[in-house]
C-alpha positions, 0 to 999 in steps of 0.5 A: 500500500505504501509503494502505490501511494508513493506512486500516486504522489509522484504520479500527482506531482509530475501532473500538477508541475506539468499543468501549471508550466502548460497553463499558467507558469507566470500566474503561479511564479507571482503567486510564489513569491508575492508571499516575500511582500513586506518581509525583508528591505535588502540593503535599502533597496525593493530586492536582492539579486546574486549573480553567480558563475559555474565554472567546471569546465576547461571551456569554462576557465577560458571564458573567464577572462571575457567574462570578467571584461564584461563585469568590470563595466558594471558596479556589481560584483558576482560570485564563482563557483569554482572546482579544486582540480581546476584552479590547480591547472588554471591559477591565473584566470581564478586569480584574477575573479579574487584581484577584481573583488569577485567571490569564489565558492567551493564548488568540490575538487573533481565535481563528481558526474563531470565528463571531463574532471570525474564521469564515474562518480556522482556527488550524492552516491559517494560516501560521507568521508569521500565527499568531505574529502572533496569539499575539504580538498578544493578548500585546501587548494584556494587557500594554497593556491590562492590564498583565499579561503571560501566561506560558500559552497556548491554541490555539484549539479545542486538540487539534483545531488544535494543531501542535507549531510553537507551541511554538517560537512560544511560547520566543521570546515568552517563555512557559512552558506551554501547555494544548492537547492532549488527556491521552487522547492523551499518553504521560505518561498526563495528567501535565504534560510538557515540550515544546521547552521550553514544559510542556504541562498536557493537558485531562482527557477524559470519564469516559463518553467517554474520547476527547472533552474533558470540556467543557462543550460535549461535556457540556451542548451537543453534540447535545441534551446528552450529559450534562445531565440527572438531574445526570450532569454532576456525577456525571461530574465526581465519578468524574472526580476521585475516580479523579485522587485515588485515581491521584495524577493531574493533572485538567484541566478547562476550561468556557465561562463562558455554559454554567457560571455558572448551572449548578446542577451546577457548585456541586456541583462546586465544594462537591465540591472543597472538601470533599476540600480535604485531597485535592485542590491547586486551582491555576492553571498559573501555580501548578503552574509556580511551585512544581513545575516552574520551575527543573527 
């Protein structure tokens, strides 16, 4: 009895993500945030935005550098999430993201289910000393490497393989957030939470697709891209933010740096945020922690 009733909620959850993203997506997003109205004021400004990077691929490290061409045009700083194995090959480019006042996150050594760094383990099957290990190494090598050391972290292919023993992974190294789960799926409606300690700042999901991440993936890469042409991406983004101002919510965003830095829609983007300077606080977790949430 208990298996069917398993299989009955699966089946009523897939069913009901499913009608909501056909019929009414963009009613649905407005509704989930607009339970943020009057709870936070971020910094003196309507809402809060954290833009943030994945960088696990070579591909990725070579875009670094256009990438932080791109930002240095703008009074806003983002946030990396960069993987151990990476840096040791490529110290200059993750330098440079720490010279020009960005942050670095521990995003794990090897990044476990990389086809490039590590195809045949996954993060959430490995065992509990195994992914300490690679938290604790990538934490090793921006401190020796670098000379940085990280207070945030992000597992690898977040919600997909997260499990809340992390948390505890992270308290004993030290850390103070993470930004792996999905804001559909948390009952703070997006807001940062506090988790055994750890705050987790949750990934802001598609205005179109409520329950897949508003990547860079979903967007431009996924099938032949779900929203690559006739500048939906942008337009996407927009509705995005526009419903964190008017909500007073927290908007979390994170790209592929190979994806984006070309990407004439991301300009936009960043234009967009500079032109609602007054509304929006641009900042890195490492920003948010400091100023809102240390101490509480």
């Amino acid at each position: 009895m208990g298996e069917i009733i398993r299989k009955f909620k699966k089946f009523g959850n897939k069913a009901f993500r499913y009608a909501i993203t056909k019929i009414c997506p963009f009613f649905y997003l407005k509704f989930f945030y607009k339970k943020n109205v009057g709870k936070m004021r971020w910094n003196g400004k309507k809402s809060c935005l954290s833009l943030s990077f994945d960088c696990d691929y070579t591909e990725d490290i070579m875009a670094i550098p256009l990438l932080l061409d791109i930002l240095s045009r703008y009074p806003f700083k983002a946030s990396f999430a960069s993987v151990g194995k990476l840096i040791e090959k490529y110290p200059k480019q993750h330098r440079r993201i720490i010279e020009e006042g960005h942050e670095i996150i521990n995003h794990t050594y090897t990044h476990p289910n990389n086809e490039e760094l590590n195809p045949g383990q996954k993060f959430n099957e490995l065992a509990a000393s195994q992914r300490m290990e690679e938290i604790k190494k990538c934490d090793e090598v921006c401190k020796n490497i670098l000379g940085y050391a990280p207070m945030g972290f992000r597992t690898p292919h977040f919600a997909n393989l997260h499990g809340e023993d992390v948390y505890g992974i992270l308290c004993n190294l030290g850390y103070k957030y993470s930004s792996s789960v999905s804001a559909i799926k948390t009952s703070s409606c997006g807001l940062p939470f506090m988790k055994n300690e750890i705050m987790e700042f949750p990934l802001s999901t598609c205005p179109k697709h409520p329950f897949a991440i508003f990547d860079t993936w979903h967007s431009l890469e996924r099938g032949d891209g779900e929203h690559k042409k006739n500048g939906e991406f942008y337009k996407l983004f927009k509705k995005l933010m526009d419903i964190g101002i008017d909500s007073g919510s927290y908007i979390n965003l994170y790209f592929d740096p190979q994806d984006i830095a070309g990407n004439e829609d991301f300009k936009l983007m960043l234009d967009y945020i500079a032109e609602k300077k007054e509304d929006i606080w641009v900042a890195t977790y490492k920003d948010i922690f400091e100023k809102i949430y240390a101490g509480k």
